[in-house]
N, CA, C and O atoms as a CHARMM CRD file, in Angstrom:
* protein
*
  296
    1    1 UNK  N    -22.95400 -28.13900  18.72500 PROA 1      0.00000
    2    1 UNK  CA   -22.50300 -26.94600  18.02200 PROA 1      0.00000
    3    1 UNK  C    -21.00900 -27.07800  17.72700 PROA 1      0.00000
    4    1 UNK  O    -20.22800 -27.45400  18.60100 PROA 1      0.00000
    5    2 UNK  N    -20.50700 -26.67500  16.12800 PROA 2      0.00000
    6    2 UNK  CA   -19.61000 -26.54400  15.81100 PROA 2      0.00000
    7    2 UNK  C    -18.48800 -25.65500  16.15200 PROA 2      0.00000
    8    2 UNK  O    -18.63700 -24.43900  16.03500 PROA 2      0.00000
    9    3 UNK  N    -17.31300 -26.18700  16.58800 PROA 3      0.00000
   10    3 UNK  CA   -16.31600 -24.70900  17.21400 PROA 3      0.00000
   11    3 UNK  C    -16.40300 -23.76600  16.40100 PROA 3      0.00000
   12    3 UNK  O    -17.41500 -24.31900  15.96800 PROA 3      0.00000
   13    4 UNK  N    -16.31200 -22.79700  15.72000 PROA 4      0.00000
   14    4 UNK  CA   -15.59800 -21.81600  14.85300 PROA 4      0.00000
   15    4 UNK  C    -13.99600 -21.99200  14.49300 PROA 4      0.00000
   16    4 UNK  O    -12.99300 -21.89900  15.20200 PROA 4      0.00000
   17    5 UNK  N    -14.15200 -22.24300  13.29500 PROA 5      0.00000
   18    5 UNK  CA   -12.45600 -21.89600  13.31300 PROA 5      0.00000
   19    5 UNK  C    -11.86800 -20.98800  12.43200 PROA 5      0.00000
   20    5 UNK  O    -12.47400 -20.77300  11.38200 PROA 5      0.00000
   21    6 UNK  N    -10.86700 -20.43900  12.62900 PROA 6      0.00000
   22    6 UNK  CA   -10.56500 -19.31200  12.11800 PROA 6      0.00000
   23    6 UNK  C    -10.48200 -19.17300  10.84500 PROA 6      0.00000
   24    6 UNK  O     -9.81800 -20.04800  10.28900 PROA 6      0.00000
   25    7 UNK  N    -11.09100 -18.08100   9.95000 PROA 7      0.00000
   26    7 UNK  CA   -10.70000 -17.69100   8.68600 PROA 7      0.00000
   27    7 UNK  C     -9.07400 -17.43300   8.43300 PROA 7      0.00000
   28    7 UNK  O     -8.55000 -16.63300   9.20800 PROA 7      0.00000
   29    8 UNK  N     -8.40600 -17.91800   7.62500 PROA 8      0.00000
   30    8 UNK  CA    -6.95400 -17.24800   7.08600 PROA 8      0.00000
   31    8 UNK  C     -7.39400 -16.72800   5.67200 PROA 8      0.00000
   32    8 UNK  O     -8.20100 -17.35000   4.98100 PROA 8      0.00000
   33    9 UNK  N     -6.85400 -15.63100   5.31400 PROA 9      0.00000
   34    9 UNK  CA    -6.91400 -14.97200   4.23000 PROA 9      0.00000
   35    9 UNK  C     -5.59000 -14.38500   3.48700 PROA 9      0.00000
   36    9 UNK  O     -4.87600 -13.53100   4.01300 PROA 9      0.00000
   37   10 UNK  N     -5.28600 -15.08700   1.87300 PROA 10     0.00000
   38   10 UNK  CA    -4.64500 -15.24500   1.75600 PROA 10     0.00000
   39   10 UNK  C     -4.78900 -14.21000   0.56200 PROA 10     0.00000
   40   10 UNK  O     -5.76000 -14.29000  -0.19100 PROA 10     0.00000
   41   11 UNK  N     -3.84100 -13.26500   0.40000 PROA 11     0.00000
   42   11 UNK  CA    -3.28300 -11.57500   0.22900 PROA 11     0.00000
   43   11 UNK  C     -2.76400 -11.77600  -1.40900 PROA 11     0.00000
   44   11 UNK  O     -1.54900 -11.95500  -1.49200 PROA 11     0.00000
   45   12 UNK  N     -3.51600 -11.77100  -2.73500 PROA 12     0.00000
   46   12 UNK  CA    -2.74000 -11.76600  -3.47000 PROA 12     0.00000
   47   12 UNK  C     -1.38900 -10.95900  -3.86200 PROA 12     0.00000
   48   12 UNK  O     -1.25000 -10.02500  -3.07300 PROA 12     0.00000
   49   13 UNK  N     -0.38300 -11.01000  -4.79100 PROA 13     0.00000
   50   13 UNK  CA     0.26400 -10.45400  -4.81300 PROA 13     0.00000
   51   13 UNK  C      1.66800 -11.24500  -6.01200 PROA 13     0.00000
   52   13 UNK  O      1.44200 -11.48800  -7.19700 PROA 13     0.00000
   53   14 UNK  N      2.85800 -11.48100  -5.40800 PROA 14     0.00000
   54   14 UNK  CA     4.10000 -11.54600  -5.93600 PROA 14     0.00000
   55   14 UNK  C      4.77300 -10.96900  -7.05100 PROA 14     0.00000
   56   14 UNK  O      4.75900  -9.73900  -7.08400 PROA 14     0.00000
   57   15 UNK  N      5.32800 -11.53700  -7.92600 PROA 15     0.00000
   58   15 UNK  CA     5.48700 -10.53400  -9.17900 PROA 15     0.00000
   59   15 UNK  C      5.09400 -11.53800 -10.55500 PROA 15     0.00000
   60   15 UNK  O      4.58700 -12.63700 -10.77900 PROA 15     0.00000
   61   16 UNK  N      5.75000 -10.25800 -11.37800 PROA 16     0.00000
   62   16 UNK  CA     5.74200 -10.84800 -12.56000 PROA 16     0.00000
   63   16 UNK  C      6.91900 -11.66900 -12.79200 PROA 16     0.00000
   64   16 UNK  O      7.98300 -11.83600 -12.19500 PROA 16     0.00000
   65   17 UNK  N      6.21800 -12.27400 -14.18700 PROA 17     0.00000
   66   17 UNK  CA     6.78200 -14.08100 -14.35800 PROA 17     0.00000
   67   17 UNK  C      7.99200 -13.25100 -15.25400 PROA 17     0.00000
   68   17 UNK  O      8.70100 -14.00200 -15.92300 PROA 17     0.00000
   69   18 UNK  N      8.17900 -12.37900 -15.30500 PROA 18     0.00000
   70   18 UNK  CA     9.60500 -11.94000 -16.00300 PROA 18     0.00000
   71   18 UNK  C     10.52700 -11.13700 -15.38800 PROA 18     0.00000
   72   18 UNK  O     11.37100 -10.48200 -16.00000 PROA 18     0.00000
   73   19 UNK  N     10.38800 -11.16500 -14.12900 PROA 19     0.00000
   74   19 UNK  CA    10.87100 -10.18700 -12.95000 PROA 19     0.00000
   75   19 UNK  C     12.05900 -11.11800 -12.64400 PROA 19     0.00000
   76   19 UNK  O     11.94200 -12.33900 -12.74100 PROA 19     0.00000
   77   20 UNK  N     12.99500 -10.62800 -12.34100 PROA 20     0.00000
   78   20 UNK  CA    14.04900 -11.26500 -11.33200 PROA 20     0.00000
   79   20 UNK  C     14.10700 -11.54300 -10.76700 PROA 20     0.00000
   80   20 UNK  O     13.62800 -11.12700  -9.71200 PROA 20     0.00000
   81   21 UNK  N     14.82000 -12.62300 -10.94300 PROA 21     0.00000
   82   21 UNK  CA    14.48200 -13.58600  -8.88400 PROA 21     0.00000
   83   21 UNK  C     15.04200 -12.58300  -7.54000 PROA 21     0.00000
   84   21 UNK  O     16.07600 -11.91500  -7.51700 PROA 21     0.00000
   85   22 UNK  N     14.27100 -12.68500  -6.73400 PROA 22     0.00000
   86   22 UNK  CA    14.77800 -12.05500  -5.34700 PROA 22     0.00000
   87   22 UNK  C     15.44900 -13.24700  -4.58300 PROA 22     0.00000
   88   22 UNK  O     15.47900 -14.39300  -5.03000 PROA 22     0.00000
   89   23 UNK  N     15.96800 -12.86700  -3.41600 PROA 23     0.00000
   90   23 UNK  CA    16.16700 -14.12600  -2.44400 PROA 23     0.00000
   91   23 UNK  C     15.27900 -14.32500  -2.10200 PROA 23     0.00000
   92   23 UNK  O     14.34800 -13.55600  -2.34400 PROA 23     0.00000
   93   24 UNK  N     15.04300 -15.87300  -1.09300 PROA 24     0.00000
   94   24 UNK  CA    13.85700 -15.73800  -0.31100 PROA 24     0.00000
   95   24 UNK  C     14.19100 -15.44600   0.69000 PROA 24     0.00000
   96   24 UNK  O     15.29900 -15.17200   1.15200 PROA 24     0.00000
   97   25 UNK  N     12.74500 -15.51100   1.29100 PROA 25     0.00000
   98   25 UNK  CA    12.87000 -14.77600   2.62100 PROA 25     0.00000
   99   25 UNK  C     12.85900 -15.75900   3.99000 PROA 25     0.00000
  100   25 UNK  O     12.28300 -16.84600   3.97800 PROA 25     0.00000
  101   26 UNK  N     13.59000 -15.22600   5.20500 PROA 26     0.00000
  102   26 UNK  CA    13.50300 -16.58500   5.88500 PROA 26     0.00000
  103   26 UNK  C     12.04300 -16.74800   6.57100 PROA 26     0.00000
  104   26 UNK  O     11.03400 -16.14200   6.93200 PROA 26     0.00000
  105   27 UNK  N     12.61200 -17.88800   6.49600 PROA 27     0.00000
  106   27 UNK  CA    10.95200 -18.52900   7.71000 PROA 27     0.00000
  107   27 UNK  C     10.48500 -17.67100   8.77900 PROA 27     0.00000
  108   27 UNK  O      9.26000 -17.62700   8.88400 PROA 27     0.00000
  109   28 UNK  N     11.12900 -17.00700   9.56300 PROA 28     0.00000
  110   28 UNK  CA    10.03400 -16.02300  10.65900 PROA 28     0.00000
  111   28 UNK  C     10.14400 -14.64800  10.35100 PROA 28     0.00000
  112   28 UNK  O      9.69800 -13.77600  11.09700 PROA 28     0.00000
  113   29 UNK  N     10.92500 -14.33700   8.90100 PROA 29     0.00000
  114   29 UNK  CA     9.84800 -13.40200   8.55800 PROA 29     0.00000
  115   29 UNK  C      8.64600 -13.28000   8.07900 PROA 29     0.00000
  116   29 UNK  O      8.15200 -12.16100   7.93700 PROA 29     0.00000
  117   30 UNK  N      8.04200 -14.30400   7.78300 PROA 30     0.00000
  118   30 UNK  CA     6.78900 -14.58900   7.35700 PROA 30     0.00000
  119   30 UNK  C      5.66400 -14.92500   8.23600 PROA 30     0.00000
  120   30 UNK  O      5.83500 -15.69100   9.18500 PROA 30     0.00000
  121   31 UNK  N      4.43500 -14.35700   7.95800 PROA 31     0.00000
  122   31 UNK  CA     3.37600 -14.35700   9.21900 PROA 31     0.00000
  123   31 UNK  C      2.11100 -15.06900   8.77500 PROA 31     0.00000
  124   31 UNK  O      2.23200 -15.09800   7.55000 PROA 31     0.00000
  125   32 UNK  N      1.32900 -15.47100   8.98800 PROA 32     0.00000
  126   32 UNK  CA    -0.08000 -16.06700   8.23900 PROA 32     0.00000
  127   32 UNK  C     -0.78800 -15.22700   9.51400 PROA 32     0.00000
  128   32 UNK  O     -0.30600 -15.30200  10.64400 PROA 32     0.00000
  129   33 UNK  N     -2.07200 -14.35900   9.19500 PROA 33     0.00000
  130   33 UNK  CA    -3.04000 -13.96300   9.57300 PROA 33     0.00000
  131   33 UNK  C     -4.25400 -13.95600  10.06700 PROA 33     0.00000
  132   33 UNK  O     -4.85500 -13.11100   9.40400 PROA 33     0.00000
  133   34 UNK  N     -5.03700 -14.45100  10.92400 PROA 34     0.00000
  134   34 UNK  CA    -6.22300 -14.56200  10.91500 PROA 34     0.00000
  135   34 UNK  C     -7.00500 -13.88700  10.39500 PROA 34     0.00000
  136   34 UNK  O     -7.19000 -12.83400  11.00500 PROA 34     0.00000
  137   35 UNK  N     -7.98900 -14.09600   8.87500 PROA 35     0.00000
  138   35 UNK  CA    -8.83900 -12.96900   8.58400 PROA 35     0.00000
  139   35 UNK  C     -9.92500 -12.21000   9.35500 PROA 35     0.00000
  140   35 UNK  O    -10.15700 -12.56500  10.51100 PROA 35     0.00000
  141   36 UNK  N    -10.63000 -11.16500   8.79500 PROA 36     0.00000
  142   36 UNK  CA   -11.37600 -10.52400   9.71700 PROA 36     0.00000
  143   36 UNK  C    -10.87500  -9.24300   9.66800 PROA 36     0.00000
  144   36 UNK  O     -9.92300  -8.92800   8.95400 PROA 36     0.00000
  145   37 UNK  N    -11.74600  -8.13600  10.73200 PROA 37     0.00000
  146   37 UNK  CA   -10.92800  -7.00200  11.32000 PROA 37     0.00000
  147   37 UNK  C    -10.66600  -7.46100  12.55300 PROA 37     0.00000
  148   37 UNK  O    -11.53400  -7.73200  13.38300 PROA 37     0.00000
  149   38 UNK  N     -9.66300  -7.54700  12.68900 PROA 38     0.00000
  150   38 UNK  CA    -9.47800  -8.16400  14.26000 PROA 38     0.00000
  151   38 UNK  C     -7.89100  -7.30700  14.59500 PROA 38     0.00000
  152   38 UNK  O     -7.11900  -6.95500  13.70300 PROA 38     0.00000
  153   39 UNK  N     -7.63200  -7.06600  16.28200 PROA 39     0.00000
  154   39 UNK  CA    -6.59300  -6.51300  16.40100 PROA 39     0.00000
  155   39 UNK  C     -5.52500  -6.74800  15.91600 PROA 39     0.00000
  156   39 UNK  O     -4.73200  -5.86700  15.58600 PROA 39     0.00000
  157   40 UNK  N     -5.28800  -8.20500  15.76900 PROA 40     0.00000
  158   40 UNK  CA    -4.28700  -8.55300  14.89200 PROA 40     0.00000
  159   40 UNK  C     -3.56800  -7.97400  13.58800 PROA 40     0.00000
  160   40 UNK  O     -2.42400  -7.60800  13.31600 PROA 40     0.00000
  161   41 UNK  N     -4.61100  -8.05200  13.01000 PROA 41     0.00000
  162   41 UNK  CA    -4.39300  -7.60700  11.74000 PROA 41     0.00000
  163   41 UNK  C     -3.84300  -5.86000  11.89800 PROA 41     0.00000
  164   41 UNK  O     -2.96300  -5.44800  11.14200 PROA 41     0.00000
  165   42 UNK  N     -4.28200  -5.22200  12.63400 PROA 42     0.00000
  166   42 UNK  CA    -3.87100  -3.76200  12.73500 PROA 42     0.00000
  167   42 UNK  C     -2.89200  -3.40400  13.43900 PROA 42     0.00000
  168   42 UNK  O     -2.38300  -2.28300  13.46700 PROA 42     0.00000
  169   43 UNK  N     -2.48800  -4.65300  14.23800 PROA 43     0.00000
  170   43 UNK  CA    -0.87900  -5.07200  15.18800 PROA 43     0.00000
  171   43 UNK  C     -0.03700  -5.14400  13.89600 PROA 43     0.00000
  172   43 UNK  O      1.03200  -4.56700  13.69700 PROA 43     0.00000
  173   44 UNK  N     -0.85100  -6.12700  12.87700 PROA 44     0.00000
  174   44 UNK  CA     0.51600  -6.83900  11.98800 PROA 44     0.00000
  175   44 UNK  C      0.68300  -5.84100  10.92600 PROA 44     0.00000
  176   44 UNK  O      1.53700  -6.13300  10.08900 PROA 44     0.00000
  177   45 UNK  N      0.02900  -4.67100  10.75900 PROA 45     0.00000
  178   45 UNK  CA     0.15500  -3.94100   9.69800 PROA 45     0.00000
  179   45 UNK  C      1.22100  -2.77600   9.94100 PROA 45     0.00000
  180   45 UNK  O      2.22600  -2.43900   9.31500 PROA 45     0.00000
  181   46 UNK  N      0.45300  -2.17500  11.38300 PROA 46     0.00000
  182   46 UNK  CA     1.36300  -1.19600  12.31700 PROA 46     0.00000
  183   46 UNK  C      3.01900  -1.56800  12.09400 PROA 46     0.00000
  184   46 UNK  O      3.81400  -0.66700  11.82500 PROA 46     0.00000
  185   47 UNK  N      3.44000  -2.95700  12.23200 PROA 47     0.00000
  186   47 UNK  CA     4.61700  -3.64200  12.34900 PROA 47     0.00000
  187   47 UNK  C      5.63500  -3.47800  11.18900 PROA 47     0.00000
  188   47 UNK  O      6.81000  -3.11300  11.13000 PROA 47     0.00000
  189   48 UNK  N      4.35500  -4.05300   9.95200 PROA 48     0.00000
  190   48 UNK  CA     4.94400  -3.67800   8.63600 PROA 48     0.00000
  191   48 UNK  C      4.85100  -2.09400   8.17000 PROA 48     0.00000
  192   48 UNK  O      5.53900  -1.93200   7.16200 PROA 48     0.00000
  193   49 UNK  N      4.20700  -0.88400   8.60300 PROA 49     0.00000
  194   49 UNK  CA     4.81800   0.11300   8.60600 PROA 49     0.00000
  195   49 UNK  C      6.29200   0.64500   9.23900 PROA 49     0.00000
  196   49 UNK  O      7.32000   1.16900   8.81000 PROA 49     0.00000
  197   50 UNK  N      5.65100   0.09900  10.75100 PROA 50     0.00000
  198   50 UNK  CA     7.60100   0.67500  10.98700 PROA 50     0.00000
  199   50 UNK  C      8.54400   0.13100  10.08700 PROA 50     0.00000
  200   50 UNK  O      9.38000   0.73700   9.41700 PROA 50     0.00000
  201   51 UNK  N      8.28600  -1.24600  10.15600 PROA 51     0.00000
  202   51 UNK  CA     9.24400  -1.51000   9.07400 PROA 51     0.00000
  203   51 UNK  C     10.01500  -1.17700   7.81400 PROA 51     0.00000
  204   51 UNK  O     11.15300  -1.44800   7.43000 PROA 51     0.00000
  205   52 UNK  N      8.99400  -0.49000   7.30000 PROA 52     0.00000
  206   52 UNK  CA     9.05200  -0.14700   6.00400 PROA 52     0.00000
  207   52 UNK  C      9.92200   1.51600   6.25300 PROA 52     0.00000
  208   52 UNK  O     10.75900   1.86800   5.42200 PROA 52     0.00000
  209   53 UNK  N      9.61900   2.32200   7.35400 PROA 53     0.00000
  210   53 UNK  CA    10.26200   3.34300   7.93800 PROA 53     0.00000
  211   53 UNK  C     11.47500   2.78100   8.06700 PROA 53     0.00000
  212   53 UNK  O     12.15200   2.81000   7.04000 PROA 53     0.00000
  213   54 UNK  N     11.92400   2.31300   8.94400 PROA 54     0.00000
  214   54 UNK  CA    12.94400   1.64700   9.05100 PROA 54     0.00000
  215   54 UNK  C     13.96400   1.33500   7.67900 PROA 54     0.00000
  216   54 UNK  O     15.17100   1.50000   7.50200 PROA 54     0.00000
  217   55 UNK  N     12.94200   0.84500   6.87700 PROA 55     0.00000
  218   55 UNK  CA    14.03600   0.30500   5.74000 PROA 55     0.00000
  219   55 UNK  C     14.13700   2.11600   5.03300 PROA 55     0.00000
  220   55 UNK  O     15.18500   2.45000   4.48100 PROA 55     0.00000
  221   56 UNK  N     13.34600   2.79600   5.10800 PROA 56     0.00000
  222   56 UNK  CA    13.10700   4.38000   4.24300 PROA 56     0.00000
  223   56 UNK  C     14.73700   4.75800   4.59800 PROA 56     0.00000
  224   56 UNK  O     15.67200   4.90000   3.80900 PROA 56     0.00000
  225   57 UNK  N     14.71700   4.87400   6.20300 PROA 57     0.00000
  226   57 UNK  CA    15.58300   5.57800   7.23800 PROA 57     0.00000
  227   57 UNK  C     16.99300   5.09300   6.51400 PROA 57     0.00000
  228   57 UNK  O     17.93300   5.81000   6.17200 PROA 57     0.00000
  229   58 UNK  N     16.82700   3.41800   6.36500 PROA 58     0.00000
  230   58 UNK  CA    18.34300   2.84300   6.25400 PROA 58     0.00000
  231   58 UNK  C     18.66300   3.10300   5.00000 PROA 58     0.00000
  232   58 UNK  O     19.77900   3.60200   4.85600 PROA 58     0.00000
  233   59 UNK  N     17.95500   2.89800   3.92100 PROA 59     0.00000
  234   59 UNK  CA    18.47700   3.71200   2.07000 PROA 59     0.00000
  235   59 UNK  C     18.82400   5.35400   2.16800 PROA 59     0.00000
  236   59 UNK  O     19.65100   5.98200   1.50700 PROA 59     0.00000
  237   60 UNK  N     18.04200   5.77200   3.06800 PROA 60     0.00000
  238   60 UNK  CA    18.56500   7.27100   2.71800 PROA 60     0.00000
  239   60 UNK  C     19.80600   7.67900   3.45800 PROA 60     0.00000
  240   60 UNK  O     20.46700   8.56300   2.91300 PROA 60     0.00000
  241   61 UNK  N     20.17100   7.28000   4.40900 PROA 61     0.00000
  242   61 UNK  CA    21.65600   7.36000   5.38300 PROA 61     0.00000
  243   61 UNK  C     22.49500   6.77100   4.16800 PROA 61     0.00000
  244   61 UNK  O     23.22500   7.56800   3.57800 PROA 61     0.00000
  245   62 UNK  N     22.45000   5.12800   3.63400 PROA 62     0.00000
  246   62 UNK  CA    23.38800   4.44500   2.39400 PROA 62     0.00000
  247   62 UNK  C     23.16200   6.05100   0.90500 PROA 62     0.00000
  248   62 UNK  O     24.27600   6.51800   0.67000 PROA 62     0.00000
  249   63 UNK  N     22.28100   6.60500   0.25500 PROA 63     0.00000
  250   63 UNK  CA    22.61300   7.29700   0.10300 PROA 63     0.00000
  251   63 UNK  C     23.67700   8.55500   0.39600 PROA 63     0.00000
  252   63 UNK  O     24.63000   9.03800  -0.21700 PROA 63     0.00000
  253   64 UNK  N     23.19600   8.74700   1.29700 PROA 64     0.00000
  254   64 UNK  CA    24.17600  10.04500   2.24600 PROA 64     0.00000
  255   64 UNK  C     24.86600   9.78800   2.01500 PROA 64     0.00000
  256   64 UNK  O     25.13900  10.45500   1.01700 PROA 64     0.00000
  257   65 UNK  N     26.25400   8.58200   2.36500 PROA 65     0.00000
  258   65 UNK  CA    27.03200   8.06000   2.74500 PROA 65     0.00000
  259   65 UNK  C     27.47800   8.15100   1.22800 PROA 65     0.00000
  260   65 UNK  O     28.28500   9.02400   0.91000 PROA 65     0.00000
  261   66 UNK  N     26.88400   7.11100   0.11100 PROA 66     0.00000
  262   66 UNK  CA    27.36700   7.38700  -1.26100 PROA 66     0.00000
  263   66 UNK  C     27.88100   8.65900  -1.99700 PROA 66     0.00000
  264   66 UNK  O     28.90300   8.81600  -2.66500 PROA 66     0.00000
  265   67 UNK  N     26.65900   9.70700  -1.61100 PROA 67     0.00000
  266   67 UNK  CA    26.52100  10.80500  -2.01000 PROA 67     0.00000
  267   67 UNK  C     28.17900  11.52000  -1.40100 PROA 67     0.00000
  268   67 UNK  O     28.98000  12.15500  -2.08700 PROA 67     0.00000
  269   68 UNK  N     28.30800  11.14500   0.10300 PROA 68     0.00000
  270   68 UNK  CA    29.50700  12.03000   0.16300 PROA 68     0.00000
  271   68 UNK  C     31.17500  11.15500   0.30900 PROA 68     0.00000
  272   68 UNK  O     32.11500  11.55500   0.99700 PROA 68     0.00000
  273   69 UNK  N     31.15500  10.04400  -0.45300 PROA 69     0.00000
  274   69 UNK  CA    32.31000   9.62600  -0.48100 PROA 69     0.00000
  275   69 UNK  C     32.02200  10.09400  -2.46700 PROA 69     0.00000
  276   69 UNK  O     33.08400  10.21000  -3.07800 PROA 69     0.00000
  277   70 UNK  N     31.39200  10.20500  -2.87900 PROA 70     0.00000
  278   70 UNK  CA    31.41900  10.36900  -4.51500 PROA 70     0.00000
  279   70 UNK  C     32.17100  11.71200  -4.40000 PROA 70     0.00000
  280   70 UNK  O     33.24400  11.76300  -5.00200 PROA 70     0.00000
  281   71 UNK  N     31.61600  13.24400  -3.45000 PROA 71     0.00000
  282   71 UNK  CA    32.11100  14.37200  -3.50300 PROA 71     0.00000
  283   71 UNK  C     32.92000  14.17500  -2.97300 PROA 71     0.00000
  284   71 UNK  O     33.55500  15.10800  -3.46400 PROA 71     0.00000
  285   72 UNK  N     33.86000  13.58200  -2.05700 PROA 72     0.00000
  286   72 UNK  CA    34.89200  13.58600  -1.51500 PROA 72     0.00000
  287   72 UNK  C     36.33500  13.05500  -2.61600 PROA 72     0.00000
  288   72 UNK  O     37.55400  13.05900  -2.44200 PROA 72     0.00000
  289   73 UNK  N     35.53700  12.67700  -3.64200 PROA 73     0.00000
  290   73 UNK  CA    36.51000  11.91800  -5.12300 PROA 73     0.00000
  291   73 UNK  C     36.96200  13.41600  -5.35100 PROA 73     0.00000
  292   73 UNK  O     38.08700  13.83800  -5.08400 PROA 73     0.00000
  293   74 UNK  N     36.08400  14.04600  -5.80100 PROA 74     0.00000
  294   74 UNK  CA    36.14300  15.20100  -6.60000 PROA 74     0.00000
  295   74 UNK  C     37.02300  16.11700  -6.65600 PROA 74     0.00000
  296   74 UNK  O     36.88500  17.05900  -7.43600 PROA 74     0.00000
């Protein structure tokens, strides 16, 4: 009997071919997945929500911050 080996499943996506280059991103921010429903996947998603909180949290404070050195011109 053959081991099993793991499915990876690979997430389409990126952009369009007329989009602006971004930087890249470094090497351990990047994750490869085992497909499936498996805990993993609901670990690695959970992760990329905070994250994404996180980044919400940090634009709206850089707002703030814009917002009151602009009224402080005035």
């Amino acid at each position: 009997m053959e081991a099993s080996r793991p499915r990876l499943v690979l997430v389409p996506g990126g952009k369009a071919p007329d989009a602006p280059a971004a930087p890249s991103r470094a090497r351990g921010a990047l994750r490869v997945l085992p497909g499936g429903p498996t805990p993993e996947v609901a670990e690695a998603l959970a992760e990329a929500v905070e994250a994404a909180r996180q980044m919400r949290l940090e634009i709206e404070r850089r707002i703030a911050r814009a917002l009151e050195a602009f009224e402080d011109r005035g």
